[in-house]
C-alpha positions in Angstrom: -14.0 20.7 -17.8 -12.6 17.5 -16.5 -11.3 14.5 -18.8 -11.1 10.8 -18.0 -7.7 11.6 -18.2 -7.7 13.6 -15.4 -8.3 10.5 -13.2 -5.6 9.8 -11.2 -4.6 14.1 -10.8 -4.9 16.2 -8.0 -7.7 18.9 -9.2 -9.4 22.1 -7.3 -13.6 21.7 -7.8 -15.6 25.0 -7.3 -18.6 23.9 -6.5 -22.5 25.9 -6.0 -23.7 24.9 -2.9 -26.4 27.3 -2.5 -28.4 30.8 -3.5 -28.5 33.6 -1.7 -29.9 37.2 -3.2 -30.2 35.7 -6.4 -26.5 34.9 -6.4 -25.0 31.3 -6.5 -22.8 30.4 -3.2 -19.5 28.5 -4.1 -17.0 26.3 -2.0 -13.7 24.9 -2.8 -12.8 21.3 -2.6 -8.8 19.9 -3.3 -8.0 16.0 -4.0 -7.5 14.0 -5.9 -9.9 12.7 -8.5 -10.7 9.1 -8.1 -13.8 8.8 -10.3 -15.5 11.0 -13.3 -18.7 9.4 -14.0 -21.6 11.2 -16.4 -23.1 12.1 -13.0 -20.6 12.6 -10.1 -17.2 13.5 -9.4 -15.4 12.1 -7.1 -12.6 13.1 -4.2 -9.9 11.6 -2.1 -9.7 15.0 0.3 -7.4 15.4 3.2 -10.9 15.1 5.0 -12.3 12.2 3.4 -13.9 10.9 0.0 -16.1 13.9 -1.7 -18.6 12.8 -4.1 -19.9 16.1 -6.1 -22.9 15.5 -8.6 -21.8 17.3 -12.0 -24.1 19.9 -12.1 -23.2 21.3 -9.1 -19.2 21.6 -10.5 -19.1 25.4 -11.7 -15.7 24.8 -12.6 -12.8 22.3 -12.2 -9.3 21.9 -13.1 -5.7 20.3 -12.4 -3.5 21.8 -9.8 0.6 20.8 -9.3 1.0 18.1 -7.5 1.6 18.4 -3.8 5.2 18.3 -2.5 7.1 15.2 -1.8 6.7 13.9 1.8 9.7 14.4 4.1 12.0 12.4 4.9 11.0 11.9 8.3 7.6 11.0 7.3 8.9 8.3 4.3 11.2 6.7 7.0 8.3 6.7 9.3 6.4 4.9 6.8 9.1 2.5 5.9 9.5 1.6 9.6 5.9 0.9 9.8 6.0 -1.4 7.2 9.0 -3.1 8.5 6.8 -3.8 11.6 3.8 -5.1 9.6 6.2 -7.6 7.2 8.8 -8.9 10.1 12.0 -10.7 8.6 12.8 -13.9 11.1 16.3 -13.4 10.3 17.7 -9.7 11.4 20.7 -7.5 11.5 21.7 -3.8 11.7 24.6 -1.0 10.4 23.7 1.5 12.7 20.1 2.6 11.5 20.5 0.3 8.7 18.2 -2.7 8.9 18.9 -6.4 7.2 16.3 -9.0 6.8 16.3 -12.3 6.0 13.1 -14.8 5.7 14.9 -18.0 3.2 14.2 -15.9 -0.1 10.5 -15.7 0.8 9.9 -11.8 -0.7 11.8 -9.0 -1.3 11.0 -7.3 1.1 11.5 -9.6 3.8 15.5 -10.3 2.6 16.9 -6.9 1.5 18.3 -4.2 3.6 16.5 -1.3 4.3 19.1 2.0 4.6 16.8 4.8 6.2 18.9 6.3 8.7 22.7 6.3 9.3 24.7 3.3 9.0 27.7 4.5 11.2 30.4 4.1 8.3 31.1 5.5 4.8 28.5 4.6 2.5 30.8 2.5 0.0 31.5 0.6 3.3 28.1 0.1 4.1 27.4 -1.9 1.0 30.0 -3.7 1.3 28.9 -4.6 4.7 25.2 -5.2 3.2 26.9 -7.9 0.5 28.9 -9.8 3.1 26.1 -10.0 5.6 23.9 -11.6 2.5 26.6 -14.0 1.1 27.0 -15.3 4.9 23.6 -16.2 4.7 24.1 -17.5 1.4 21.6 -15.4 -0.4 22.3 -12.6 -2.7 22.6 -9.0 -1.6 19.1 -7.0 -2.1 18.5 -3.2 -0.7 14.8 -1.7 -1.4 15.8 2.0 -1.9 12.9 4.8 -0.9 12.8 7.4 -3.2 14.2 10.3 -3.0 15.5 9.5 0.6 18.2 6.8 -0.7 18.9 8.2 -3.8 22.6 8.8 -2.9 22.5 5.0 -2.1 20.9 4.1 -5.5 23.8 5.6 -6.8 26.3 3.8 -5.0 24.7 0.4 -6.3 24.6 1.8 -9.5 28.7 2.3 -9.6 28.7 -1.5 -8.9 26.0 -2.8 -11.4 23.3 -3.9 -9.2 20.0 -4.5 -11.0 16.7 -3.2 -10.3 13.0 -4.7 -9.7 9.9 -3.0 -11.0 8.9 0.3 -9.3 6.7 0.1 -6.5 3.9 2.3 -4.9 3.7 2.9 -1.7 -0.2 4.0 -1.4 -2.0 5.5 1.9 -5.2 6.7 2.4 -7.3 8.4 5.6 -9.2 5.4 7.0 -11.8 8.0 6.7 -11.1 8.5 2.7 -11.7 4.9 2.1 -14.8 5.0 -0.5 -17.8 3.2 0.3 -19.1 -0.1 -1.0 -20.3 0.3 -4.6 -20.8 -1.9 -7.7 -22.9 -5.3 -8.5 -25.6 -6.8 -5.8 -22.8 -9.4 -5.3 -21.0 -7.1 -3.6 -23.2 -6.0 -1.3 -25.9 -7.1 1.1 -26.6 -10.7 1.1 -23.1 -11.9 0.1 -21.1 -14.0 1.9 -19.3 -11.9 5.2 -15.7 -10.8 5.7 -14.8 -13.1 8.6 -11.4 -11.5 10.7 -9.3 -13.8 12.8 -6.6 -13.3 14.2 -4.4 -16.6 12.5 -4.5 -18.1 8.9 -6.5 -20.9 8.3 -4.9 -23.9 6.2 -7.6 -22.4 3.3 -5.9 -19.3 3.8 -2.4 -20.6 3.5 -3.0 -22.3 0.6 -4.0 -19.5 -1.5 -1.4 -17.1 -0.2 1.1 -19.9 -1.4 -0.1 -19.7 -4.5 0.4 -16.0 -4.5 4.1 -15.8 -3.2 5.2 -19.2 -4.7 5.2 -21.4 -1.7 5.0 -20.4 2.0 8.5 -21.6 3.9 8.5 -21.4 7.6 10.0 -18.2 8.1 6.9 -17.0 5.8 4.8 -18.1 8.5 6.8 -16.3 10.7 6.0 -12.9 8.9 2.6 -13.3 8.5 2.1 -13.8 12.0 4.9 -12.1 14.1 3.1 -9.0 15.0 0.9 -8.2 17.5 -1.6 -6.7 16.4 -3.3 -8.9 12.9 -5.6 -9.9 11.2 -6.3 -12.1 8.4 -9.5 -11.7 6.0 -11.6 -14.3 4.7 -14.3 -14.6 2.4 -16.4 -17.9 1.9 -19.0 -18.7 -0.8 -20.4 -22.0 -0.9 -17.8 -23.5 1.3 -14.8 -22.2 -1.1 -12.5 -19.9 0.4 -12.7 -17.1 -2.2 -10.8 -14.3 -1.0 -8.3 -13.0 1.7 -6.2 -10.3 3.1 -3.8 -9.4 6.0 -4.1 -6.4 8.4 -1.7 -5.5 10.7 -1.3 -2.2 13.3 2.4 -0.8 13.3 3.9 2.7 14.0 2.8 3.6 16.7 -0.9 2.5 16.6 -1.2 4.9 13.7 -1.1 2.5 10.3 -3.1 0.2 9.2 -0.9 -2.5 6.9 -2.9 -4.1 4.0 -0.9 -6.6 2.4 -2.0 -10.2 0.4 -5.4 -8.9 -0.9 -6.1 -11.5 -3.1 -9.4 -12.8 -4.7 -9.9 -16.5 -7.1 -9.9 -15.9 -10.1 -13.5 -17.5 -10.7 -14.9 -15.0 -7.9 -13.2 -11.5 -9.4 -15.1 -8.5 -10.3 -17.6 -8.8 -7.8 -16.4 -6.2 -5.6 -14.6 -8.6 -3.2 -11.2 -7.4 -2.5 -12.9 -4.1 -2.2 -14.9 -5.8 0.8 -11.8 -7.6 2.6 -10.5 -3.8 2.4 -13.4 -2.1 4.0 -13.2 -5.1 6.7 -9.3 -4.5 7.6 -10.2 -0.8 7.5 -13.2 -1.3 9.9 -10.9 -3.4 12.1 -8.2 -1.2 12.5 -9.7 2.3 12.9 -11.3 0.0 15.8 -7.9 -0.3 17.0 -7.2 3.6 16.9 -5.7 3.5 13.4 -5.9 6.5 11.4 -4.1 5.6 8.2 -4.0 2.5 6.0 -0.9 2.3 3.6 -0.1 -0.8 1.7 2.9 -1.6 -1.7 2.2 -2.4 -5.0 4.2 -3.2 -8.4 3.4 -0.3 -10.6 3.0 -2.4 -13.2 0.0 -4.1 -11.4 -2.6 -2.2 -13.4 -5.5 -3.7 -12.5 -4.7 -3.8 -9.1 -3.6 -0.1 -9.0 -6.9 1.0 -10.6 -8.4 -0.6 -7.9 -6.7 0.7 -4.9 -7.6 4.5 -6.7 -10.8 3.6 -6.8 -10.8 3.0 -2.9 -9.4 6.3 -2.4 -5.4 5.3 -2.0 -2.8 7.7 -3.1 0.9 7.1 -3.8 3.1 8.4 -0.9 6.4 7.4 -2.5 8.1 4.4 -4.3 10.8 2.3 -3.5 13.2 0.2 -5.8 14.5 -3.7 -5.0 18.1 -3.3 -5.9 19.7 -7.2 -6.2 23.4 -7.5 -6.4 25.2 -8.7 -9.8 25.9 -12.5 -10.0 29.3 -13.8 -9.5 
């Protein structure tokens, strides 16, 4: 029978969902299990989130996890997210992008090598380095994983270091888990307002997140044509907030800067600003949400389970050696 450490594992449940001549009727359900609780367990399908009361499981267990995406669909993905999280400084090596926003975020000033970049790969990077040092900022590359492992290795040859891991997590819009937890996070508490620029309020506390907010931060936030930024106000006080933008395609939904005060945490907030950006862009004919975290970000990677997310594939920061 399933384990609490099971959580987290993609399991097969064989379920009774009826009688017939005496005889129980079964039916098979595959996803990932997102919550074990003394009375339910619970799915991220392919089809959406499953919720199974125990004694209805007849029997459950793990199954290998499913194959790595393709490369097609992680460079997808990564070109999605380029859209959502727009550098205001940009250059290319063929397929190769490079972005540049004054240091604000990783991902906003490393090259991105998904594609071709029309010339040897030792000459790549060393294209990569001097188009960095012209800007006077040292050389980063986020490397997808597998897809730029050959890369990876190249930087490894010349000492670059490496960043903490970090997820790249989707989910069917569909899959996203309903609201659940204390009153506070339900009916009666304050609304998740959408528009489509950041207030000052909302500035502030996403400074506080990223460690200041140059211009060419604002120019990320807001250089996409389809956004949204989440609010949440109790008593006045701006309490929590998120971003949602529509890229590749129309198909993904970009969550990024979910972030909740710390005097206003576990009361099912950020879950709320998610639910909001995930009502707004299905609305817009999204049918995927995806969104990056550290995976050392424990808490925060507990919660995105909980809503139903999955990890797609991880990418490394790679940052050139000092001089």
């Amino acid at each position: 029978m399933l384990r609490q450490q099971d959580v987290g594992h993609r399991i097969v449940v064989r379920r009774i969902v009826g009688i017939r001549e005496g005889r129980p009727l079964f039916s098979d359900a595959l996803g990932e299990l997102v919550e074990l609780s003394e009375t339910h367990v619970t799915l991220a399908t392919a089809q959406g989130r499953l919720r199974v009361p125990r004694d209805e499981v007849h029997r459950a267990k793990r199954v290998p996890p499913t194959r790595r995406p393709t490369a097609a669909a992680v460079v997808a993905l990564e070109l999605a997210a380029d859209e959502a999280w727009p550098a205001a400084v940009r250059g290319r090596l063929g397929d190769w992008l490079l972005r540049s926003a004054a240091g604000w975020t990783g991902r906003a000033n490393s090259a991105l090598p998904v594609g071709d970049p029309d010339r040897p790969l030792p000459a790549a990077v060393d294209a990569i380095e001097s188009w960095y040092a012209g800007l006077g900022q040292p050389a980063m590359v986020n490397t997808p994983l597998p897809l730029a492992s050959p890369v990876g290795a190249e930087l490894d040859t010349r000492g670059w270091g490496a960043r903490p891991p970090v997820l790249v997590q989707t989910v069917p819009l569909s899959g996203i888990s309903p609201a659940t937890g204390p009153p506070t996070a339900g009916a009666g508490s304050p609304p998740v307002e959408l528009a489509t620029a950041p207030s000052e309020d909302w500035l502030v506390i996403a400074a506080g997140r990223k460690g200041g907010l140059p211009d060419a931060a604002r120019h990320v936030l807001t250089a996409v044509e389809r956004v949204r930024f989440a609010q949440v106000y109790a008593d006045g006080t701006l309490v929590a907030i998120g971003r949602g933008t529509v890229t590749g395609a129309g198909r993904w939904l970009g969550l990024s800067l979910i972030e909740v005060a710390p005097e206003a945490r576990r009361q099912g907030l950020a879950g709320r600003v998610v639910r909001g950006l995930a009502q707004w862009g299905a609305a817009e004919g999204a049918t995927h949400a995806f969104l990056q975290v550290e995976q050392r970000n424990t808490p925060a990677v507990t919660l995105y389970r909980a809503l139903g997310f999955t990890t797609h594939h991880t990418y490394l920061t790679r940052v050139a050696p000092t001089a």
